[in-house]
DRENPABA-389416 format. One record per atom (N, C-alpha, C): residue in three letters; x, y, z. Coordinates in steps of 0.1 Angstrom, whole numbers, plus 5000, padded with zeros to 4 digits. Example, Ala and Ser with C-alpha at 12.3 -4.5 7.8 and 13.67 -1.06 7.14 Angstrom:
BEGIN
ALA513249435078/ALA512349555078/ALA513249675078/SER512849785071/SER513749895071/SER512950005079/
END
This chain:
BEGIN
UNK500849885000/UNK500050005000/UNK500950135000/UNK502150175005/UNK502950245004/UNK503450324996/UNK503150234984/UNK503650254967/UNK502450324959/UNK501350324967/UNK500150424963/UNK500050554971/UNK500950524979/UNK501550694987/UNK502350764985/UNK502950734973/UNK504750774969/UNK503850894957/UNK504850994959/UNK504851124951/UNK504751114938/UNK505250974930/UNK505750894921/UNK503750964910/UNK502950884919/UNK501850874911/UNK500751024907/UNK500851124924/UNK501251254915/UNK501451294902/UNK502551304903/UNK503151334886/UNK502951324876/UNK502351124878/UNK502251034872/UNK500751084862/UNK499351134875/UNK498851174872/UNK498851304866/UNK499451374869/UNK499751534860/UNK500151514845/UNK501351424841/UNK501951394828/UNK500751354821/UNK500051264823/UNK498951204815/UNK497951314810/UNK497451394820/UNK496351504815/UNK497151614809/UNK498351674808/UNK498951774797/UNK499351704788/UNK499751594787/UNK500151534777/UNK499251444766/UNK497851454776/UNK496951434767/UNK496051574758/UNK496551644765/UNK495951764760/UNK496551794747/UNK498251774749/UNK499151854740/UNK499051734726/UNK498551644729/UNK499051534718/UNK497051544708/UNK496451614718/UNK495151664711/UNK495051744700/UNK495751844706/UNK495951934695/UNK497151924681/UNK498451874689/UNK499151794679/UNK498051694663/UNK497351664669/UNK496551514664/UNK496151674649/UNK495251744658/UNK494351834649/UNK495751934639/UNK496051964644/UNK497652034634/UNK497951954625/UNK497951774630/UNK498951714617/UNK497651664608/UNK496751704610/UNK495951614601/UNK495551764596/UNK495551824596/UNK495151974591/UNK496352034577/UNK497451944580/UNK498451974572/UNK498151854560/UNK497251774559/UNK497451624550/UNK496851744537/UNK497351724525/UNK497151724513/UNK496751604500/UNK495651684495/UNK495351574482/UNK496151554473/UNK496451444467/UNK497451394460/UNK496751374445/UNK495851464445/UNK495151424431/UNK494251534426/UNK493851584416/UNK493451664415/UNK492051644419/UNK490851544419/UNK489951544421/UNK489651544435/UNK490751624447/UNK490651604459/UNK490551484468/UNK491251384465/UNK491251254468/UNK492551224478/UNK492851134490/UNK494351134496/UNK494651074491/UNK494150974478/UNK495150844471/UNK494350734480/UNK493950714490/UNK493050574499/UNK491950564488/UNK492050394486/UNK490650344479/UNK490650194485/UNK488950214488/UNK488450064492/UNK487650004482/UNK487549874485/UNK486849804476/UNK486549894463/UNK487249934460/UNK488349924442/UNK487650074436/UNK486050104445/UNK485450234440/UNK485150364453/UNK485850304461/UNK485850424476/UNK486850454476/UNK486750604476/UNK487350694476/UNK488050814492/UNK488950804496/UNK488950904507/UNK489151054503/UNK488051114509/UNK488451274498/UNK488851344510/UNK489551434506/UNK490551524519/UNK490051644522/UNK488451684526/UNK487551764529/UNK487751814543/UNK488151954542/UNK488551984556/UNK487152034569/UNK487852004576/UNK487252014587/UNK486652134590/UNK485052124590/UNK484452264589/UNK485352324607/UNK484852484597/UNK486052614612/UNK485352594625/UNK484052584626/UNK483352584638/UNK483552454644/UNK483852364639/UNK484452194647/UNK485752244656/UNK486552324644/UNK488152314645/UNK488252444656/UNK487352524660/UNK487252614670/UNK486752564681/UNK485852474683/UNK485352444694/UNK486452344701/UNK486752264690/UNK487952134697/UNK488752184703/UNK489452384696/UNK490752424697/UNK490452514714/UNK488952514717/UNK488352604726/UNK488452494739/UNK487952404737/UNK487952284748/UNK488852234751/UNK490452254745/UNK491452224747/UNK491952384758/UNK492252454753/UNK492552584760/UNK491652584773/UNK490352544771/UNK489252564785/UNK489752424798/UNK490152324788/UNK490652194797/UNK492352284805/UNK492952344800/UNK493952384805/UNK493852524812/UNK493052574810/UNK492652714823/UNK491952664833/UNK491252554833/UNK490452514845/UNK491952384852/UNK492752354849/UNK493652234853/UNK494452364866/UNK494652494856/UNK495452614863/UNK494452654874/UNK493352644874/UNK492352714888/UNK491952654897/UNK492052484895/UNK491252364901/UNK492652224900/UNK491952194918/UNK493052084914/UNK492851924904/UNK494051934899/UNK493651824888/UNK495251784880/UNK495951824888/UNK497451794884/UNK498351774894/UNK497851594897/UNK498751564907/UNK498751644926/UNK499451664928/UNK499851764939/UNK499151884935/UNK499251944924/UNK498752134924/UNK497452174932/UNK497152234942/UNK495952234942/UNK494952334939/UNK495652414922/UNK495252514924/UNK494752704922/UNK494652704915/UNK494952884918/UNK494152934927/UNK492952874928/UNK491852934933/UNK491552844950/UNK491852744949/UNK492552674962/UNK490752634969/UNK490652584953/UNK489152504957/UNK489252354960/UNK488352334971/UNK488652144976/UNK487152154982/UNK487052004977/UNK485451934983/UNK485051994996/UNK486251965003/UNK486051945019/UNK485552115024/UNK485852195020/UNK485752325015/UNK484452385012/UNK484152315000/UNK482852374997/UNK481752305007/UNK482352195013/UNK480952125017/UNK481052175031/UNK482052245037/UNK482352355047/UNK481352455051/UNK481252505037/UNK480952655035/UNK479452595032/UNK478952485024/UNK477352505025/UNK476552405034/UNK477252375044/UNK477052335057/UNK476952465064/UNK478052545071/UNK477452685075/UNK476752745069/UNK476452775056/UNK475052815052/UNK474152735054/UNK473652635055/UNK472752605055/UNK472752565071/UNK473152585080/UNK472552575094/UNK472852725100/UNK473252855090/UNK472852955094/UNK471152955090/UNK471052935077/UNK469652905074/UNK468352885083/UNK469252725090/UNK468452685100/UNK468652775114/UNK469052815119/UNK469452875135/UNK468352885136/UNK466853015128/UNK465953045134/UNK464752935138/UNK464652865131/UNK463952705135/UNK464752625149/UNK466052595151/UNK466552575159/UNK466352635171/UNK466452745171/UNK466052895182/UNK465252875190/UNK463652785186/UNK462152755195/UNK463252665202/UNK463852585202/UNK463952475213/UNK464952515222/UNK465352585217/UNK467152635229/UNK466352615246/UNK466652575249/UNK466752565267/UNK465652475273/UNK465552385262/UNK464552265266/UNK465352105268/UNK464452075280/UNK465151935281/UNK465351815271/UNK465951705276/UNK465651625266/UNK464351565264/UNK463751505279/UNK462251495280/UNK461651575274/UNK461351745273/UNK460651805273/UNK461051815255/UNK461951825246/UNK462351755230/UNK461451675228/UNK461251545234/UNK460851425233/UNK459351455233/UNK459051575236/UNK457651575233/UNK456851625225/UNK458051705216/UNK457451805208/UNK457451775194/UNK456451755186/UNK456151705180/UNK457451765164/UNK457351915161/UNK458551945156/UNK459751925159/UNK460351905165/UNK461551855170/UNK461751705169/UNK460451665172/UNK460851505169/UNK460751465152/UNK460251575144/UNK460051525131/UNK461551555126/UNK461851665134/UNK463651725129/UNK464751565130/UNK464051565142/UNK464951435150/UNK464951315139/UNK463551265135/UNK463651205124/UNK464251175112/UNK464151325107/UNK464951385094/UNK466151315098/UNK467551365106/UNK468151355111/UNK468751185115/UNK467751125121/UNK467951005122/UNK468250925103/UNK467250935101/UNK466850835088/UNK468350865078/UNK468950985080/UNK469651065071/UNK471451005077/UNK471550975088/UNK472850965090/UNK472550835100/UNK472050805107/UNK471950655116/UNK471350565113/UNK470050565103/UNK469050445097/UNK470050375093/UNK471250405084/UNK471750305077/UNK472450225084/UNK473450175100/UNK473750115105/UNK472450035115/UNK471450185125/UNK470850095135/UNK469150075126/UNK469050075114/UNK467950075108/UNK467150155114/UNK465750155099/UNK464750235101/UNK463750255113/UNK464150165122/UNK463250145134/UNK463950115143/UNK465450175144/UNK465950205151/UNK466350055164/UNK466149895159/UNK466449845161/UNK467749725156/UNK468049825150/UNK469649735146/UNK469449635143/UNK470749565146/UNK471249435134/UNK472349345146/UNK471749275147/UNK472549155156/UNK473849085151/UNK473349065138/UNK474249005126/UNK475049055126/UNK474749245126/UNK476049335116/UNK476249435130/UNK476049375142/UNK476949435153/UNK476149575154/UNK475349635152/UNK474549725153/UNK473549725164/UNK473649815176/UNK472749785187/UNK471549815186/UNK471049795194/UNK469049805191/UNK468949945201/UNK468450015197/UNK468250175204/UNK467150165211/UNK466250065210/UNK464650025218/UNK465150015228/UNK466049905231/UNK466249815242/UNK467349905257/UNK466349835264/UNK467349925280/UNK468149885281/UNK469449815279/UNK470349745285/UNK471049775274/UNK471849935273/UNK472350035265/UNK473949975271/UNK474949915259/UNK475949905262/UNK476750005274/UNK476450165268/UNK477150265273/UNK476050365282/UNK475050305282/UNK474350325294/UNK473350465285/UNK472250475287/UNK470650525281/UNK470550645284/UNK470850715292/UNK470750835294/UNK470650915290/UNK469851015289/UNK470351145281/UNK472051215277/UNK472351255287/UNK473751265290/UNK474351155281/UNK474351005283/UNK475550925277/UNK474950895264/UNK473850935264/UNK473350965247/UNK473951015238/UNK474251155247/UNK474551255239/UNK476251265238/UNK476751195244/UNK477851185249/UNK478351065232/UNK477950985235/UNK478150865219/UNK477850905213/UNK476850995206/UNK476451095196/UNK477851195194/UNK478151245204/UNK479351385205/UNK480951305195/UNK481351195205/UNK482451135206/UNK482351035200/UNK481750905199/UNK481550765190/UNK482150685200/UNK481750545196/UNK482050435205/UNK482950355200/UNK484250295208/UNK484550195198/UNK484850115210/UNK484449985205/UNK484449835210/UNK485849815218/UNK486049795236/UNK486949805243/UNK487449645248/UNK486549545242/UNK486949445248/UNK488349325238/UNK489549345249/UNK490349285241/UNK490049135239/UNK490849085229/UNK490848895228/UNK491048835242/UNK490248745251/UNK490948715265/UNK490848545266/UNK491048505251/UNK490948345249/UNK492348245257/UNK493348345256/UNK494948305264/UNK494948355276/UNK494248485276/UNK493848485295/UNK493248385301/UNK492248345296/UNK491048255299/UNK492248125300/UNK492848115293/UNK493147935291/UNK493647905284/UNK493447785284/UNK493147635272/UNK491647685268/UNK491747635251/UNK490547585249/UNK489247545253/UNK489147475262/UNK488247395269/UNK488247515283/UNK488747635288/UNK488247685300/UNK487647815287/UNK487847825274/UNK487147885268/UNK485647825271/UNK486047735264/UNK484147675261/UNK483247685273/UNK484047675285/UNK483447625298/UNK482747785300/UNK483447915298/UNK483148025299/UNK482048085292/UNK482148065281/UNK481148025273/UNK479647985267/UNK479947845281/UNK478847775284/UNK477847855298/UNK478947925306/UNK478447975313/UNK477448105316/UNK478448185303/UNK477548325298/UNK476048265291/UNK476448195284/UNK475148115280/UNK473948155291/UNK474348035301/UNK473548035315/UNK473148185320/UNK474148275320/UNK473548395323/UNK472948475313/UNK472548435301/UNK471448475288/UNK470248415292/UNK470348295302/UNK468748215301/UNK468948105287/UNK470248085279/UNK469747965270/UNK471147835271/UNK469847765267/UNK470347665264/UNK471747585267/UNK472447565277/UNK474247525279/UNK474247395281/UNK475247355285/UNK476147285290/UNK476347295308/UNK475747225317/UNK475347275330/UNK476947255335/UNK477547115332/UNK478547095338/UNK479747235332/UNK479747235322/UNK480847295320/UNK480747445323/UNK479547445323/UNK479247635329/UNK479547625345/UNK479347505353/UNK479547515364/UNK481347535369/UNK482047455357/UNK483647465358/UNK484447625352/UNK483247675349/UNK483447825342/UNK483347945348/UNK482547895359/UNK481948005371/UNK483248135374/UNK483948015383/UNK485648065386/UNK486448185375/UNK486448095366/UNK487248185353/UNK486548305351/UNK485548285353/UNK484648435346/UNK484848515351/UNK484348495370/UNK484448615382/UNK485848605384/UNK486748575381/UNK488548615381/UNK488848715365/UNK488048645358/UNK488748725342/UNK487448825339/UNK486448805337/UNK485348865327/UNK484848975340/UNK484448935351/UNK483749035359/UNK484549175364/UNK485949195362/UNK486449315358/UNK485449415354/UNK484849345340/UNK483949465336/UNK482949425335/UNK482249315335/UNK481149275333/UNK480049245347/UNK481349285359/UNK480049255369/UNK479949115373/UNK480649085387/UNK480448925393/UNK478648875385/UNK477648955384/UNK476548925384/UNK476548935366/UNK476948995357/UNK477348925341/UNK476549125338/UNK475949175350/UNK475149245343/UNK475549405339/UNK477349375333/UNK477549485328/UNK477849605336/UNK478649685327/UNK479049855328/UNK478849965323/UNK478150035321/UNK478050135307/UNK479550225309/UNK480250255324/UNK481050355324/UNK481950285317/UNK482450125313/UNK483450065305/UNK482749995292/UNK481650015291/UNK481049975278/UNK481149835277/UNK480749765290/UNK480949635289/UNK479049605292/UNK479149535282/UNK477349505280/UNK476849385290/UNK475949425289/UNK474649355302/UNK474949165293/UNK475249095302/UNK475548955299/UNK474148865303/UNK473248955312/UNK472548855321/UNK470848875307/UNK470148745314/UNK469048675307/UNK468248845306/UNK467348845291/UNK466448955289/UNK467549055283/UNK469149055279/UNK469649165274/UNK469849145262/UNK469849285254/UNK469849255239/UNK471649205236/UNK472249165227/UNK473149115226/UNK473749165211/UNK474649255211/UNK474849375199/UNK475949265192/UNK477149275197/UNK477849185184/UNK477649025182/UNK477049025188/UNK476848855179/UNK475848775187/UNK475148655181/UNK473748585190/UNK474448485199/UNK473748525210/UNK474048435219/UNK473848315217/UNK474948235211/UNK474848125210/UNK476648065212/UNK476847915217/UNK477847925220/UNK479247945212/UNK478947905197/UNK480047965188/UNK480348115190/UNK479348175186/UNK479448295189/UNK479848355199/UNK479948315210/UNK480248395225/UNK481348305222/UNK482148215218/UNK483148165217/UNK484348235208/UNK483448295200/UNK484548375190/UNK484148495196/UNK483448555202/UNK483648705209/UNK484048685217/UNK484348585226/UNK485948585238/UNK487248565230/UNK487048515223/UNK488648485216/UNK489048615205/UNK487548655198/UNK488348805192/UNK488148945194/UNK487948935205/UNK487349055215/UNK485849125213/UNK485549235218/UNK484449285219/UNK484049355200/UNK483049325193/UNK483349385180/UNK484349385166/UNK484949255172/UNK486149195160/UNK485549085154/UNK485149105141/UNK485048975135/UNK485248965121/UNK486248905122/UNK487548835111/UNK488048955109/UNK488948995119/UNK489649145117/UNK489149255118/UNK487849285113/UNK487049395113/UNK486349465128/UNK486849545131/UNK486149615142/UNK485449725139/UNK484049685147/UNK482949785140/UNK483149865149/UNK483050045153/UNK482550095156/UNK481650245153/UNK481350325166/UNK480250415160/UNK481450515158/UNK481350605146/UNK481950715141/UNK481850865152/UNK482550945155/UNK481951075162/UNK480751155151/UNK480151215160/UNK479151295151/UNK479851455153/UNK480051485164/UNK480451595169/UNK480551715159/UNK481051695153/UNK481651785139/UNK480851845133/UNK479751705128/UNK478851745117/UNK477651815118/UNK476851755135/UNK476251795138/UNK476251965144/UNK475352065148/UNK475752205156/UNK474952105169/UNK475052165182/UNK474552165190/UNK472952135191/UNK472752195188/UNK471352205186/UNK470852085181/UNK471552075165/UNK470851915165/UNK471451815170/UNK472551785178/UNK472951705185/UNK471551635199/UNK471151795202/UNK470051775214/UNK468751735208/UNK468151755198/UNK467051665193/UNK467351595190/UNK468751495183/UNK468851355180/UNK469151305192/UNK469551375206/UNK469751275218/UNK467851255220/UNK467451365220/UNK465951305227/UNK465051225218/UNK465251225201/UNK464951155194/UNK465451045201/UNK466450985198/UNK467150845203/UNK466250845216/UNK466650885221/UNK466350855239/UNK464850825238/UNK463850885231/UNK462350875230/UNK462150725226/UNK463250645215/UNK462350575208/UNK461950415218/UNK462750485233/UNK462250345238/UNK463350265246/UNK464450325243/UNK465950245253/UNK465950365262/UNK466050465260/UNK466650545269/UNK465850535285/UNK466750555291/UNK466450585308/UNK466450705310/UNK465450725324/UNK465550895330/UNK466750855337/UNK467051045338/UNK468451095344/UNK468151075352/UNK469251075364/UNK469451085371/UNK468951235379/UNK468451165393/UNK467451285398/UNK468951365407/UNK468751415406/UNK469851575413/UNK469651565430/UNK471051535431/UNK470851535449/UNK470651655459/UNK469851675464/UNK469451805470/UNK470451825477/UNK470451975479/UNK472052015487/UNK471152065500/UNK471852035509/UNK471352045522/UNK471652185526/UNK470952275536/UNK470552385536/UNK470552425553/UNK471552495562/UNK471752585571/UNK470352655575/UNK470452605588/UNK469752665599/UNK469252815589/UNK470352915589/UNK470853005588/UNK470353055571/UNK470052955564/UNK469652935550/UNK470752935538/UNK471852945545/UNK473152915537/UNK473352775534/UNK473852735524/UNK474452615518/UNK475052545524/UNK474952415529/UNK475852345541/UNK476952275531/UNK476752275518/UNK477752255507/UNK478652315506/UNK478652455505/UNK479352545506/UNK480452595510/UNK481952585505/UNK483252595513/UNK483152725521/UNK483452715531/UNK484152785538/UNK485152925538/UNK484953045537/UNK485753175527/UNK486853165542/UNK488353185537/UNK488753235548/UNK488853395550/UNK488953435561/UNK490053585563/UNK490653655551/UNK491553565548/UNK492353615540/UNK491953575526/UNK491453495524/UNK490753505508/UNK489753605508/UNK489253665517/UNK487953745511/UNK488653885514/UNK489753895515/UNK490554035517/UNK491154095503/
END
């Protein structure tokens, strides 16, 4: 791959487009110079013994336009990049324009944006404009991994957005938070932690047991040990997960994002970690960039509405002085308030 990063093909590309230009016009010069060799206007070519090639020149408005499209191909190569390395006169690039009509067009939007500024995510979630924005929004950048209904793909490692048992935890906040930043899959290979083979399977058989299906009783019982020494780091003596480590809910009733609980499966996601399969690690992309603020906060309460999300966390009341002062409240000394 290295040899497709060398300067080499640059160039490589530049020589080809002047030199295709220059051998264009060359072409039209030397055939513009051919003379008839006969008086009846003929070049001397005959086929089948009565065809004749006659040397009829090239009407002026052909030979202007060819000579025009040649000169227009090489003032736009000088203004636009298209030569290798050059990028330029004008120092136009994709990334650029799609810059500039992205800020136009969410200057556009600001005043529509505007009605929601200082509303919750609950209180998003209920508004019928906002959730149709949300929509928009969804179908346009998320449909295509967690599908149109927002319940993913088991197969293709895509989590179900219905379901409470939110790898990285449901909340508005850590909504918004995987939306801002992206997710990517933290669990390493732990098949040589674990063991031998066979204390694989046993582990295996045991997660099984904590899905509610179908195992292997003996070998989930010799698996117990291995788990709560290796797996329950992040998964919880009880299988039922971490959102602050993105270690997902193991226990019976939880959706199961990269692969179906079944024992091959949980056998190749201990052995190739969390979201690796055959090399490939899926995860979620940042939005942060693309999104402004604003729509960041209706796609969290979109998401969060359609049925996984949890309520926040209720706010600890700060305890309150005789006196009606804040018993939270540090302390000013003497000398700080001087």
């Amino acid at each position: 791959m290295s040899d497709f990063k060398s300067s080499f093909w640059a160039f490589f590309i530049g020589a080809i487009v002047l030199l295709g230009v220059i051998f264009n016009l060359w072409m039209l010069i030397a055939n513009g110079k051919v003379r008839a060799v006969s008086q009846d206007n003929t070049t001397g070519h005959i086929w089948d013994e009565d065809l004749r090639e006659f040397n009829n020149p090239l009407p002026r408005w052909w030979v202007g336009l060819f000579v025009f499209m040649c000169l227009f191909g090489l003032i736009y190569f000088a203004l636009y990049p298209g030569l290798g390395f050059y990028p330029g006169a004008l120092g136009w690039t994709s990334h650029k324009q799609f810059r500039e009509e992205m800020q136009q067009g969410n200057q556009e939007m600001a005043p529509v944006y505007a009605a929601f500024a200082g509303k919750t995510t609950e209180q998003l979630a209920q508004d019928p404009q906002a959730m149709k924005i949300g929509d928009s929004l969804f179908m346009n950048n998320c449909a295509q991994c967690h599908s149109s209904d927002a319940k993913g793909s088991a197969v293709g490692g895509f989590p179900d957005l219905t379901a409470k048992s939110w790898i990285w935890g449901g909340t508005p906040q850590a909504i918004h938070d995987t939306i801002v930043n992206g997710r990517t899959p933290v669990m390493p290979p732990q098949g040589t932690v674990l063991g031998t083979p066979d204390d694989v399977k046993n582990v295996a058989n045991y997660v099984l047991g904590l899905a509610g299906q179908p195992n292997d009783a003996v070998r989930a019982a010799q698996g117990e040990a291995k788990f709560k020494t290796v797996c329950a780091a992040c998964h919880g003596a009880d299988g039922k997960g971490n959102p602050l480590l993105g270690a997902p809910n193991l226990a019976k009733g939880a959706k199961w994002y990269m692969r179906q609980p079944t024992l091959d499966g949980i056998t190749a996601q201990i052995n190739g970690g969390n979201g690796n399969d055959h090399g490939i690690v899926r995860f979620m992309p940042a939005w942060g960039n693309k999104f402004t603020p604003a729509q960041i906060d209706i796609l969290t309460a979109y998401v969060w509405g359609k049925g996984g999300g949890v309520e926040p966390a209720a706010a600890t009341p700060v305890p309150v002085a005789a006196d009606g002062a804040s018993a939270a409240a540090p302390a000013v000394s003497d000398a700080a308030s001087q």
